[in-house]
Structures are given as C-alpha cells and as structure tokens.
N, C-alpha and C positions, 0 to 999 in steps of 0.2 A: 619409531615415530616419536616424534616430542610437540610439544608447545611451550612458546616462552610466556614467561610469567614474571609482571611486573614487579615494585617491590614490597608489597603488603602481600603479606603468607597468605590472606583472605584468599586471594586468586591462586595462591599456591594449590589450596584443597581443591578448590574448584578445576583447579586443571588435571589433578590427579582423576579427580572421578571421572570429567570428559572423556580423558583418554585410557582409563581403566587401567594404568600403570601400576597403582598403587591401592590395596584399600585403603579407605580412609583412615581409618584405625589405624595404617600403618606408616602414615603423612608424619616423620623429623617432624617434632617441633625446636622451631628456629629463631634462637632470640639473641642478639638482634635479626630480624628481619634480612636477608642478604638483597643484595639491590635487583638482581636478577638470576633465577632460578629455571633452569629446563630440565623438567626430567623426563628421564629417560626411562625406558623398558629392560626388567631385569635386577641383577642383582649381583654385588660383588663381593666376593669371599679372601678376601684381598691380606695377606698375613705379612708382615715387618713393618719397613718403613714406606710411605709415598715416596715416589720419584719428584723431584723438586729442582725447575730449572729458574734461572732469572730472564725476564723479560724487562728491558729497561724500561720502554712504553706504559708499562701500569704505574697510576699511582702510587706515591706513597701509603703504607699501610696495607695497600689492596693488594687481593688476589685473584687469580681462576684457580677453579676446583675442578677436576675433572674426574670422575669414578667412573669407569666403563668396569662391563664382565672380566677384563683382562689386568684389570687393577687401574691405580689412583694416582696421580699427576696431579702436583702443585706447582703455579706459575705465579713466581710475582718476582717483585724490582728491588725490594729488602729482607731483610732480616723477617722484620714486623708483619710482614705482608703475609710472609711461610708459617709466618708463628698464629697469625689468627684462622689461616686455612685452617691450619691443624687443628684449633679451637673447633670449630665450624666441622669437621672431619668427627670428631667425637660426638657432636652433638647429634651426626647423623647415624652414629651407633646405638640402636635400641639395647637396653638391658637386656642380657640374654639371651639376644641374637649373634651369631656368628656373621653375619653378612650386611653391606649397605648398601642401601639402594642407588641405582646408579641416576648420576645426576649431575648438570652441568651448572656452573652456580660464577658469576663474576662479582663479584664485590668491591666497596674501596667505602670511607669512612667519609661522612658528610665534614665533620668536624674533626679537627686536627685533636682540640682538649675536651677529653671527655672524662672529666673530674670525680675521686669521692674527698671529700675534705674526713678527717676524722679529731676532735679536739679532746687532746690529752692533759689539756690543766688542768680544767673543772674535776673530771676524776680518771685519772691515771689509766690506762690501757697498756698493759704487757708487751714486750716483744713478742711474744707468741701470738696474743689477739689481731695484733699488725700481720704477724705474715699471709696468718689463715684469710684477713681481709683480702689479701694482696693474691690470694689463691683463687680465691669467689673473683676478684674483678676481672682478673685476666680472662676468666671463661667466659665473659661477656663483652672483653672487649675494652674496657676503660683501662685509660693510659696515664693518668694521673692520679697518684696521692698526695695530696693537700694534707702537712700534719701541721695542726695550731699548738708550738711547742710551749709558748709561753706565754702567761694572761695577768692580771692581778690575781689570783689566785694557785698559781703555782708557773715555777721556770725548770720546766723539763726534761730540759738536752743538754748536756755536759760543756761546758766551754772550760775548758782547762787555765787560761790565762785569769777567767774570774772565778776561783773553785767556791767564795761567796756563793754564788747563784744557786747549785744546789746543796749549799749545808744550810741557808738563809732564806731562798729562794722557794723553795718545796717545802710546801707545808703540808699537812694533813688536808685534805681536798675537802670540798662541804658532805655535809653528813647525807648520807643517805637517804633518799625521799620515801622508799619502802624498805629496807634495811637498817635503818637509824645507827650503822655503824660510820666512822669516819673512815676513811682510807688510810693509809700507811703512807709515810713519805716517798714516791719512788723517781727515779728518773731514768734518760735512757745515757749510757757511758759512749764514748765515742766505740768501743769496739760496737757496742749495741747497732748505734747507727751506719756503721760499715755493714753490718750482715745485712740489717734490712734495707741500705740501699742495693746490695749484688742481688739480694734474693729477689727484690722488685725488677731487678734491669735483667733477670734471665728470664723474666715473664712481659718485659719490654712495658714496663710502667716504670715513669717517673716520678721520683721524691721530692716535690716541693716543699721546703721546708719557712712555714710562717713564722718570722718572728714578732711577736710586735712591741709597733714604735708610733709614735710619741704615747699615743694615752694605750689604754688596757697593761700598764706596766707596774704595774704594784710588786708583782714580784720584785722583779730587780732592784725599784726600791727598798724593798725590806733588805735586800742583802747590800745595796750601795745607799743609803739612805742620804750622801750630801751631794744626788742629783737630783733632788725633789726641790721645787719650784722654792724660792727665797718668800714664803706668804704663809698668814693663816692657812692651816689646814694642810698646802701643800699639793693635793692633789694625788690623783695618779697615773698623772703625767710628766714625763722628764723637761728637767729644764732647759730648753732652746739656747739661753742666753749661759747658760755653763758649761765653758770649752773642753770639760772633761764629762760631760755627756756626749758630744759627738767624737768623741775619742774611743769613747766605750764603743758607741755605735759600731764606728768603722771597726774595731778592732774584732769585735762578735762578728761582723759578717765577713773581713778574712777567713775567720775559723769556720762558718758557715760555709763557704765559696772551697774552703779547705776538704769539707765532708760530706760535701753534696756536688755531686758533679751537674746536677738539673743546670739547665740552660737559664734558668729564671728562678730568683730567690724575692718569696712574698715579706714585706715589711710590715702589713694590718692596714694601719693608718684609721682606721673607724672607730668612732663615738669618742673623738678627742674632746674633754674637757675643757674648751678653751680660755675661761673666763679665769683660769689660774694664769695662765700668761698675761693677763691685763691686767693683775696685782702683783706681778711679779716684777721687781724693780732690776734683777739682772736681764730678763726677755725683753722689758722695755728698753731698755737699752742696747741691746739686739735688733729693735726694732729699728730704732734709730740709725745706728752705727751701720747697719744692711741697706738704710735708703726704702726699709717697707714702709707703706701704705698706711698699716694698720698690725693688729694680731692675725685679724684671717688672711695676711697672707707668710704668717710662719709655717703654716704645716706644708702648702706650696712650695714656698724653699727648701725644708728639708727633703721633699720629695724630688725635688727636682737636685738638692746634694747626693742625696744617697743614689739615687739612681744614676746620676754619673760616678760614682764612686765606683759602684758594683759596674758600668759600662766599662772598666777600665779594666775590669779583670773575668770581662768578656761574657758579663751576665747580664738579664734583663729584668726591672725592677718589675713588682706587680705588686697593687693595693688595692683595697678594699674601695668605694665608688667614691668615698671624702674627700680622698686625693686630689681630686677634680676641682673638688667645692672651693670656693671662697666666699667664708663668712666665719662669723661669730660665735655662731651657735652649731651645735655638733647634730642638733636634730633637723637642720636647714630641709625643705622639701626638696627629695631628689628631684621629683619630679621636674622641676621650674628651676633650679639651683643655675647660678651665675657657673660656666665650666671655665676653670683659667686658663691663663695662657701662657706660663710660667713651665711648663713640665714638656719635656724633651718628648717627640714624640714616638720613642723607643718605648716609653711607659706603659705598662697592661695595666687595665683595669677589670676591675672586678665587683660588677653590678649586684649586691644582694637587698637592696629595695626594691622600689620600685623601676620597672627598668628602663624610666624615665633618663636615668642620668646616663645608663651605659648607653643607653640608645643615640644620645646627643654627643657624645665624648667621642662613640662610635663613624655618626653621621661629620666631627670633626677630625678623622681621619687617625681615632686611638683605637689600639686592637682590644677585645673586650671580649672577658669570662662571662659568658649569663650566669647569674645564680641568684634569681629574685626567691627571696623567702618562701611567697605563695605557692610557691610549686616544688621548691628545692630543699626546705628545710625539713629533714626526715628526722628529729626531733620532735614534729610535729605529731599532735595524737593523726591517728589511720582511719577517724570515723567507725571503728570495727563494732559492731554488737558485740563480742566479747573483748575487753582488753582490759589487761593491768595495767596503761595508761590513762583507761579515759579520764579520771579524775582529776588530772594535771591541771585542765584548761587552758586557753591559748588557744589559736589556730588548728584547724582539722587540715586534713592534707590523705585525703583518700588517694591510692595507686590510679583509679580512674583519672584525679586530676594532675599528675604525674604524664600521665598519657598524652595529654592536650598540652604540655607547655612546649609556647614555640620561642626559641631564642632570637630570631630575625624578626620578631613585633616589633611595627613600627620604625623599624629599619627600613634607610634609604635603597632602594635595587644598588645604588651606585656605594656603600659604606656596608654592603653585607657579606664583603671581604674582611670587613677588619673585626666582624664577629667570629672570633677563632672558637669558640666551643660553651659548655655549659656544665654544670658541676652541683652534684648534691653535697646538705653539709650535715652534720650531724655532732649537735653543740650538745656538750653532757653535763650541764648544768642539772639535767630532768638524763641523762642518759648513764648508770651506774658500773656498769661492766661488759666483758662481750657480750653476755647473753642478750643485756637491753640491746646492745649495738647492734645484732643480728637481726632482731626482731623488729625496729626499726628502719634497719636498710632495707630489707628484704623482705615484702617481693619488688616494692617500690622502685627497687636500684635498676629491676631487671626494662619497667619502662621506661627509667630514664634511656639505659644502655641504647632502647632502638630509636630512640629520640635525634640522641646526637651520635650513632651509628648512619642508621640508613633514614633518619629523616621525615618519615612519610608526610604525606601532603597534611597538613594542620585541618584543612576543610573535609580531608574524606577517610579520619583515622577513624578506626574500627574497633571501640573497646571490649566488642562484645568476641569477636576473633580474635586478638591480642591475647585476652584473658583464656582462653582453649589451651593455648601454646606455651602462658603461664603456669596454668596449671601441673603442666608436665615439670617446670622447671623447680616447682616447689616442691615436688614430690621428691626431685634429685637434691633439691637441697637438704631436704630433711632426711633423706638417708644419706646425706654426708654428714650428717648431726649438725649443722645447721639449724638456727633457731628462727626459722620461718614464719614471719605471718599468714594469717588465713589472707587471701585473697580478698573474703568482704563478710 
C-alpha cells in the first residue's frame, strides 16, 4: 500500500503516519526535498551497488529511485542524474542501520545553476578547504562553484604568461578581524587548479572561475602598473583606452578557457569606478575613436568584446548585474537602471542587488543567476543568540529568510525560462578561514539547496517542517567535523 506525496517532506510525515509505514522517528530526512516521494511498506537490506539503467525520457539531472525488499534500482538519462540518486540513496540510510526503507521517489532539479560562490582574495582559502566544500555541496546537490580568483586585494590563480601576478599580485590578505594576524602570501598553481577542477567534475560540479575586469583590479595593477588609467590617482580600474590592457585581458582568459573546461567563464564587471575613465585622456580617446556615446558606455563594450572573444572558443561570458547598466555612476539604482543594448544576447547575468535589474535583463530575454544579497549573502551575521559574528554589523540574514527567497520574483510567466538558477556567496572580507567558511555556509546552504532544487511553492513553505529535517543534517555535519551553525 502506498500514498503519493507531494514535494514538501511536510506531507512526507504525514503520509508515513496515515499509512503506518513508517514510525515517525524513522521518516529520511531529505534535503533537498525530492519532488515526489511514495513510500512503500517494508524495508530493504540491499548490499553493493544499485542497479542503474538509463531512461532517455527523464530529465536532465533527474532521477527514479526505487528501493523495494528485493533491492534498489536507479533510473535516469545522465551521469548526474545516477550521481544525485546515489546522493538521495545515502541520505535514506539512517546511522546505524543496516536497511532502507523502501520507497519510490522521482526527482529532477527545478534550476539548472544552483550556485556556492566562495572568494579567495580577501583571505586565501586552501586547496584542501575547496575540496572538503566541494564534498558538502555535492550531498546537496549544488552544481556550481563560483571561485572569485582575483580582486584589488589579492590575484590568486597562477597564469603562467604573467608570473607578475602572483609574485606582485598576492599580497598579504587584510588582517584578521578576530585573529589580528595577516595571512601569508598564497596562491593556487595550475597543477592546484587541475585537481580541483577533476575532483569537482567526479562529483558533477562545475568550476567557474571569476576573474575580474575592468574595476575590482588592483591586484593586477600592482604587478602591471602601466595599465592604470593615464590620471591623478589612477584608479583601480584598467585602462580601456590602453591597447595592452585588452591584450592582457584576452590572453589571461586563453589561459582561463585553457584550465577550466566550465562552459562559462565569469568576468565581475561590478562596482566599476567610472569617473577615472572621464580623466583619462587615453579612454577618451577610446571613446571617440569607438563612436561611444559617452564613458557609460565603455564597460558595455568591453562586455560585449570579451564576450565574443570567449564565444569563439566556445564559452559563455557571465557578469555581475552592471553589465547591463549604462551609466556614470557605479552605484546607479538597479532597480530602475537603463538595461543596454549593446551585449550579445549569449550573455549571463548575474543579479546580486536588488533583483530589479536581473528581473528586467531577464524579462529582455538575458538568462540570469539570482543572487540578491538580502537572501544570498552568507557573510552575512545569522541573527543567532550566540555568535562570534554578531559584532560585524551589516545586514542579518537568518536561514529562515534563506527559506523564503524566490528567484522567479517578479518575473514575467513568459521570461521565467531565462532564470537559469540562483547562488549563495560568501565574501571573506569579515570571512577568515574554513572554519568561518563552514560556519557561515552552513546550515544556511542546506535551504538554499531545496530552494533551487525542488522549489517549493514560495506562498506555502514550511519553515517550521524544513527546520525538523535540518536538524538531522546538522548533526551529520557536525560529525563530519564540519563547523555547523546552530539552527537559531
């Protein structure tokens, strides 16, 4: 005897007790959320491997689960599909127990990018702190890492062609906010970035890798210092009008395109300094010579170069929501911001204000990462009664309101194709080593995961049931020595 059960785990319990399948106490906790679950009567002592055939007809990503008395059958149409059953397959094994309950379960992922960004300039994170990340996401399901290689503060990934970058580039990271020590110079070597892209793609997460361009670029400066804008000051942003800035450019993202196989390489593009380009007497003359408008629409053009550059050797550019903008001022309200029309529309964006401007970009037919701050930035303090953050200040960002963020806000029915997914970030300006990083992501990460997993309806999520099912996951994190937040 079964009953189906919709995809909020609420109804899950609820059908266990109706049908007396299961005691409660003995109800997988499942996170994310599977979209459809029937269980069944019994229990299976099932030893090796599941049986795993392909079905073309399932989505991408997706699978069937099937555990009867007689053992376990996975069905799906990829790789990824087999790989998150198996995810899904563990989570249905209790500590301790030898057997799982049997259960019919069909799945498939609301959103294709389901994002963790993790930013290693501010202060340096280890290849080892990356893999162990890359171990936690897969259990949940997230298929992207986002790494912010390079900031005005430090240029972190090896390019061989400018070995400036990191003898020049990597400086000692800012000082410790509870630690008062600085960091040590470090960066990652190309062999570095070899391991942790294979070790991510055998757990079927992808390496995006950020570099950024035009402003947040101090690093580079400091190691090529006569791409710095012809003006007082200078900036630190590269000069537009200096034909060996975009030489640079192209030739780091060759090397990029060389050691990252992701289908899409992010460029930043946010909080460009503009007003150095409109003393800059080589950009103005850029400006001229190009037939622009004005300054705001230099960063327009570069985006719309680099992005057919990288088209050409079969990648797809993505940036931060400025991209869009055309204007003067780097703080322009996304909300209302003029979107251009200058950018190919292969371009991804990547909404982290207000989600005003992905929203509009979206509704013009650009595909778009959500990742509005208010919900995504897990830098953010946790609201917690006890925390070694609170004193930061800044924005709170409780896992409850993690729960509620919907990326299709205000999105057209007819443009809520071209919202491909959503992505937490976690800027280490305030974030010092794994430990903060864990403690931070987690438990937080685990609501995004069933956000842009299985989606639930925004009007009838249940934070009070979600949090039951979290509970279990934190306990398993923290005996994986994971450095888990309390819940609340």
């Amino acid at each position: 005897m079964k009953k189906k059960v919709d995809r909020l785990a609420v109804t899950i319990l609820a059908a266990v007790i109706s049908i007396g399948c299961l005691r409660a106490a003995d109800v997988p906790a499942l996170i994310p959320a599977p979209q459809e679950v029937s269980w069944r009567e019994g229990e299976c002592r099932a030893k090796g491997e599941p049986k795993v055939e392909r079905v073309v007809s399932i989505p991408p990503e997706g699978y069937e689960l099937s555990v009867t008395k007689d053992g376990v059958t996975i069905r799906s149409s990829d790789d990824a599909g087999a790989f998150y059953a198996k995810m899904t397959l563990a989570q249905l094994r209790s500590p301790g127990k030898a057997t799982i309950p049997c259960v019919e379960i069909k799945d498939a992922p609301k959103f294709k990018w389901r994002g963790v960004l993790l930013d290693t300039a501010r202060h340096f994170l280890g290849k080892t702190a990356i893999l162990r990340i890359i171990d936690e996401m897969s259990w949940y399901k997230f298929n992207v890492l986002q790494i912010h290689f390079t900031d005005d503060d430090a240029w972190t990934v090896e390019i061989p062609e400018f070995p400036e970058l990191v003898r020049q580039g990597v400086v000692k990271g800012r000082s410790g906010f509870v630690y008062g020590g600085a960091l040590q110079p470090f960066y990652y070597s190309t062999a570095d970035i070899r391991e942790i892209v294979a070790y991510a793609a055998a757990r079927h997460v992808k390496v995006v890798p950020e570099i950024e361009m035009p402003g947040h670029f101090g690093a580079a400066l400091r190691a090529y210092p006569s791409m710095r804008c012809k003006c007082p000051g200078g900036g630190k942003v590269f000069c537009i009008g200096n034909p060996e800035t975009m030489r640079f450019a192209e030739r780091v993202l060759d090397r990029v395109c060389e050691l990252f196989p992701s289908d899409v390489i992010h460029f930043g593009g946010d909080e460009c300094t503009r007003e150095y380009w409109e003393k800059c007497p080589e950009c103005l003359a850029f400006v001229k010579r190009e037939g622009l408008t004005g300054i705001e629409q230099i960063q327009p053009w570069m985006t719309r170069h680099l992005t057919r550059y990288l088209a050409g050797r079969g990648r797809r550019a993505v940036g931060w929501d400025e991209i869009f903008i055309e204007s003067k001022n780097r703080r322009v309200n996304a909300s209302n911001a003029k979107i251009t029309s200058l950018l190919p529309k292969t371009t991804i964006g990547m909404c982290y204000r207000a989600q005003g401007a992905g929203t509009a970009a979206a509704n013009q037919g650009y595909d778009i990462v959500m990742t509005p701050h208010h919900y995504t930035y897990f830098d953010y303090r946790q609201n917690l009664a006890e925390d070694p953050y609170m004193y930061f200040g800044g924005p709170k960002l409780p896992i409850s309101k993690v729960y509620q963020f919907d990326p299709l806000a205000g999105v057209t029915e007819a443009a809520r194709s071209h919202v491909i997914g959503g992505q937490c970030c976690n800027w280490t300006e305030r974030t010092l080593c794994q430990i903060d990083l864990e403690w931070k992501l987690w438990p937080r990460a685990l609501a995004l995961s069933e956000v842009l997993w299985t989606y639930p309806d925004p009007a009838k999520r249940d934070f009070t049931e979600f949090s039951r099912r979290a509970a279990a996951h934190r306990l398993r994190l923290i005996r994986s020595h994971v450095n888990c937040a309390p819940l609340k």
